[in-house]
C-alpha positions in Angstrom: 3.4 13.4 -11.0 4.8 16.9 -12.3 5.2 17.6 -15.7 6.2 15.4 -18.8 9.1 15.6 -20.9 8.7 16.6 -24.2 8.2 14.0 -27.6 11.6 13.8 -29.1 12.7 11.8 -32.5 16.4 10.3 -32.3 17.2 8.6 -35.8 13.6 8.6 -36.8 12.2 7.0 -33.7 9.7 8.9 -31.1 10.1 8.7 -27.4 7.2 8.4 -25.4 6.0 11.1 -22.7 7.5 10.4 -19.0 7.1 12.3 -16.2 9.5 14.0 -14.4 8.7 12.0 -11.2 9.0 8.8 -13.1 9.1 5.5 -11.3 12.4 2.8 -11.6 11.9 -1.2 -10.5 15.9 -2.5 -9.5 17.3 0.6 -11.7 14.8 0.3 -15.0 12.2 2.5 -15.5 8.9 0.6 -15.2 7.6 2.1 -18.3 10.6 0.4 -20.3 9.8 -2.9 -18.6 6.1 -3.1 -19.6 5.1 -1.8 -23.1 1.7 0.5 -23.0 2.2 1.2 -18.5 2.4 5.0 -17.9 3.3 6.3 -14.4 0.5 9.0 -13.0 1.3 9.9 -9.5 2.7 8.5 -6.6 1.3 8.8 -3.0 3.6 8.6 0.5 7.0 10.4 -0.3 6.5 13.3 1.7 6.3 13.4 5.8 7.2 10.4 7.8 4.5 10.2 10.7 6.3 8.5 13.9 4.6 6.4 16.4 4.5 8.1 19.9 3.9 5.1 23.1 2.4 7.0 25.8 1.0 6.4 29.4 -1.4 8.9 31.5 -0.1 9.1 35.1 -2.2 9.1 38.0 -2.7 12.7 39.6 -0.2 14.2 36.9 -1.7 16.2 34.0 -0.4 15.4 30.7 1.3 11.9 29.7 4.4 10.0 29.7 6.5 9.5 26.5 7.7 6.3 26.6 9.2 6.0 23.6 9.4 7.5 19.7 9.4 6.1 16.3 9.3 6.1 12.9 6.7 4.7 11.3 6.9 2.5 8.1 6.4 4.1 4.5 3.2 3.4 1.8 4.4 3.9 -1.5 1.0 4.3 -4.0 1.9 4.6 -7.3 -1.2 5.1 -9.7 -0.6 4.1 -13.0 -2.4 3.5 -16.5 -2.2 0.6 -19.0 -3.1 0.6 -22.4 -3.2 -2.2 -24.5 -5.1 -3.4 -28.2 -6.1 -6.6 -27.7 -7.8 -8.6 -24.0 -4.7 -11.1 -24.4 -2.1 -8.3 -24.8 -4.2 -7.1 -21.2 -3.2 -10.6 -19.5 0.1 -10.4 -20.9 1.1 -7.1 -19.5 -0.2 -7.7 -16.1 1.5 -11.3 -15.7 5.0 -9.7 -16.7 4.3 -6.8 -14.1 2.9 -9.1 -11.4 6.1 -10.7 -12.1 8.3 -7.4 -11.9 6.7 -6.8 -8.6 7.4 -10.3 -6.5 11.3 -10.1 -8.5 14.0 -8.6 -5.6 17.2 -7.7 -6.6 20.4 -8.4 -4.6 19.2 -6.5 -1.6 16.4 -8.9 -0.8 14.2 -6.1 -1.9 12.2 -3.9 -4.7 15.0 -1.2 -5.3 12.8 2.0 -6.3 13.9 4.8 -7.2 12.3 8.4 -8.9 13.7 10.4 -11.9 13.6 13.9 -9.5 15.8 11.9 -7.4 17.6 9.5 -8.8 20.2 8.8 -6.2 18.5 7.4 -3.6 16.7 4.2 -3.1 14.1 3.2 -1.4 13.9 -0.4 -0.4 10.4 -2.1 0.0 7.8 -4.6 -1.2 5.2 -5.1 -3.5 2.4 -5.3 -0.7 -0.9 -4.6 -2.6 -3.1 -3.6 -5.3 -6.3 -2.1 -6.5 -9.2 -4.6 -7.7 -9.9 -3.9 -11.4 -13.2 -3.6 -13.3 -11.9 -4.3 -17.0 -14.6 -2.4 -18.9 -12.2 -1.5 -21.5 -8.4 -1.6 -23.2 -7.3 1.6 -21.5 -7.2 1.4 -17.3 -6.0 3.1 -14.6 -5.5 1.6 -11.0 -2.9 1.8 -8.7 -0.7 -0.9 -6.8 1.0 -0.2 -2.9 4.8 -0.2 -2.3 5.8 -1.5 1.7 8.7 0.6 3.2 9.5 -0.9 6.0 12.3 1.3 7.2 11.0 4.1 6.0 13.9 6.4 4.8 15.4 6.4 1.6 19.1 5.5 0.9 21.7 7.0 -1.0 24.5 4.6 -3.1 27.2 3.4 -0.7 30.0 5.4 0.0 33.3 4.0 1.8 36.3 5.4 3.4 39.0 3.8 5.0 38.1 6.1 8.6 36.3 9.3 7.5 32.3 9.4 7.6 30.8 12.6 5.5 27.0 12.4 5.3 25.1 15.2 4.0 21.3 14.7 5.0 21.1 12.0 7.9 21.9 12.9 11.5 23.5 9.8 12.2 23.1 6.2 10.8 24.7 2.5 11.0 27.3 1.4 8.8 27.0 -1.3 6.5 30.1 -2.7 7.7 33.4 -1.9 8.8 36.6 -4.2 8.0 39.6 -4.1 10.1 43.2 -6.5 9.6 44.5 -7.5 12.9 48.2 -5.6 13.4 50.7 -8.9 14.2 49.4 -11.8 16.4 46.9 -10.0 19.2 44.7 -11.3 21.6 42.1 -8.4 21.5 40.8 -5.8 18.3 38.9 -2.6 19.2 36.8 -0.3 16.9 36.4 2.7 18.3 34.4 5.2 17.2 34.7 8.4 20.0 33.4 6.5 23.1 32.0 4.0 21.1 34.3 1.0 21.2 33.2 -2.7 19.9 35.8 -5.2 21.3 36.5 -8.6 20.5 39.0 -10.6 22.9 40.5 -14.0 21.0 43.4 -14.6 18.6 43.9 -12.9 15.8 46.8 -12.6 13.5 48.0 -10.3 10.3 46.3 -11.1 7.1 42.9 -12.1 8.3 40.0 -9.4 8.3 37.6 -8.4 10.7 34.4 -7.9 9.4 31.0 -6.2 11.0 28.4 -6.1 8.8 25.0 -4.3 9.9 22.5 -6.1 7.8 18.7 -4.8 8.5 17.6 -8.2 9.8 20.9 -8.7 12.0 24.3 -7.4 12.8 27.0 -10.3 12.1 31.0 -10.2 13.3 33.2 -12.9 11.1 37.2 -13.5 11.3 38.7 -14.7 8.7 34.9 -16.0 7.5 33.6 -17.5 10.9 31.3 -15.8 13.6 33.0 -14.3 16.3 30.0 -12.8 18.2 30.5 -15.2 20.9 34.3 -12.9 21.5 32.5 -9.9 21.7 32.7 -8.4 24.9 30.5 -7.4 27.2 29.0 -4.0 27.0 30.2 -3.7 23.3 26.9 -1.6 21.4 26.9 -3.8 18.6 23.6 -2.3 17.4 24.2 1.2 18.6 27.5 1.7 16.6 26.0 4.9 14.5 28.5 7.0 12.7 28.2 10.9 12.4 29.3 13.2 9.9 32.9 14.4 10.7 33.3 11.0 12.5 36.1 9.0 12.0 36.4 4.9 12.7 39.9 4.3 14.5 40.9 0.8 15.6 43.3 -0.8 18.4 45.8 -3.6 17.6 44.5 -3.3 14.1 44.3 -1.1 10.9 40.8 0.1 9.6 40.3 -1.3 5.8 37.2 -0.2 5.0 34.0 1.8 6.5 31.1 1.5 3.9 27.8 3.9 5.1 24.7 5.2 3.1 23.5 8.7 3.5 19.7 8.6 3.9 16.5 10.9 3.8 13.1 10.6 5.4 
């Protein structure tokens, strides 16, 4: 937490203070949702460590990388509740143990911070602090999972053109192609990165690859077609740059829908 705004009166009502680092649940501010919780600091949005698998080799000094990555993101948000009455105190936490466990679309807790409001980071209520309830007024703190790690910005789509501003490269959500006539094979090309699909395919009925975080799915006209995906395709590899642009063969691109993302 930084500083807090000021106490303003708008038609004869009083704001309440928030800080400038001030915590949203699926695009409300959690203060709004829960009458009496005040946001104190949060905990994890800096550095992302990465997990580095090594080897020692025999008669060599030094190790072998085997491989890199990013680790997974803790979120700790400490917070304070005030209430007047022990009830009002089993209320509250009910409708916030509540607000934690409720996803939105995405499957996930959406949270986002006022000092940067346009990107998300999607995770899971994954723990709490045990409270002594000695009186009205406490502070604890509960744990936010991240289990990407990175924080995304809104969508953007083109029908071709990638810009990004902060990521190096990243995967689509999904790309949407129209077959060009009656063809027997679609590419989407992206430089040397080509996914192919050899079937039949006519005018009128979209393509669609859609890189979900679980799974990457390919549907035609709204069945699977991953069993026509050809061989050597990098279905999960297909990252866009910025400056890239997504081309197609015996078919026009529609749509190419990306989010920008930070560490």
């Amino acid at each position: 937490m930084y500083n807090y705004g000021s106490l303003k009166k708008v038609d004869g009502n009083t704001t309440a203070f928030e800080p400038s680092d001030n915590m949203s649940i699926n695009g409300v501010p959690l203060n709004q949702l829960v009458d009496g919780y005040t946001h104190l600091t949060v905990t994890g949005r800096g550095l992302l460590g990465r997990t580095v698998k090594k080897s020692s080799v025999p008669g060599r000094r030094g190790v072998w990388v085997e491989d890199i990555s990013d680790d997974e993101r803790q979120l700790e948000i400490k917070y304070k509740l005030e209430v007047d009455t022990s009830s009002n105190m089993r209320d509250k936490f009910a409708k916030l143990n509540k607000i934690l466990r409720t996803h939105a679309s995405s499957g996930f807790l959406e949270i986002t911070f006022k000092d940067e409001p346009e990107y998300v980071y999607y995770g899971y209520f994954s723990g709490a602090d045990a409270i002594e309830e000695k009186s009205l007024s406490i502070i604890s703190k509960f744990t936010i999972l991240v289990p990407d790690g990175y924080k995304k910005k809104q969508a953007q789509n083109s029908t071709g053109p990638v810009t990004l501003s902060d990521a190096l490269e990243v995967l689509p959500e999904s790309i949407t192609v129209t077959p060009i006539g009656t063809v027997n094979q679609v590419q989407i090309i992206n430089g040397t990165k080509i996914l192919s699909f050899s079937g039949s395919y006519t005018a009128g009925k979209d393509i669609v690859v859609t890189f979900d975080q679980e799974e990457v799915t390919a549907t035609y006209n709204g069945r699977s077609i991953l069993s026509e995906l050809d061989r050597f395709s990098p279905l999960e590899q297909f990252t866009v740059k910025n400056g890239d642009t997504i081309t197609a063969k015996n078919a026009s691109v529609k749509k190419v829908v990306w989010k920008d993302e930070r560490a």
